[in-house]
C-alpha positions, 0 to 999 in steps of 0.5 A, spaced: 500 500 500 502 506 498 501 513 502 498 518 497 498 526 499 492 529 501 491 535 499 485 539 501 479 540 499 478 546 494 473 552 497 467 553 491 462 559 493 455 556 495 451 557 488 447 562 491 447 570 488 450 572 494 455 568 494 457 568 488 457 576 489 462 576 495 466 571 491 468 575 485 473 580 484 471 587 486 471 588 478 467 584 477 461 585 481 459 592 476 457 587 470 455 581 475 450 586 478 448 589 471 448 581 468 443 580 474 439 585 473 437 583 466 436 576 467 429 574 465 427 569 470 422 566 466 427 563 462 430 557 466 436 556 462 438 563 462 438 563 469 441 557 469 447 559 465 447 566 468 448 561 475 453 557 472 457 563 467 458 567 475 459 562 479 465 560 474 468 566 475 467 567 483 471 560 482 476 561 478 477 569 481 484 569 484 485 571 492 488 578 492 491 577 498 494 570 497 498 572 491 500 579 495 503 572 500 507 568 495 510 574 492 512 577 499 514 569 500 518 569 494 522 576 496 524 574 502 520 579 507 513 575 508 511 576 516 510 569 520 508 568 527 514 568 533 517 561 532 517 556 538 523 554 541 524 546 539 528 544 545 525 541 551 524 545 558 528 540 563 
């Protein structure tokens, strides 16, 4: 039997319009709004593209501050927390 890695779970916005909103970059909420707006809500798969189109994006959009983190780590000047000591205290 051989170990596999566990990498955790990715974090998907519920399908929901006010999570899908919170998810977006703050570029995007204008035309998310205005595309919402529009949308017949008498043509269910309009709605249902309309859902699947946003809530991509809210899923693919990158976290600001993560990349803001990897280029501070990469340069060398990211803050950590205070290490702890590995030695026993006796």
């Amino acid at each position: 039997m051989s170990a596999q890695p566990v990498e955790p779970a990715p974090h998907h916005p519920p399908k929901t319009l006010r999570a899908i909103r919170a998810a977006l970059p703050s570029g995007q909420v204008a035309a998310f709004e205005n595309a919402r707006d529009g949308l017949d809500l008498d043509d269910l798969r309009a709605v249902a593209a309309f859902r699947d189109a946003w809530w991509s994006r809210a899923v693919l959009a990158p976290d600001s501050t993560l990349d803001a983190d990897s280029d501070a780590a990469m340069a060398g000047s990211l803050s950590l927390a205070e290490p702890w000591a590995l030695t026993g205290s006796g």
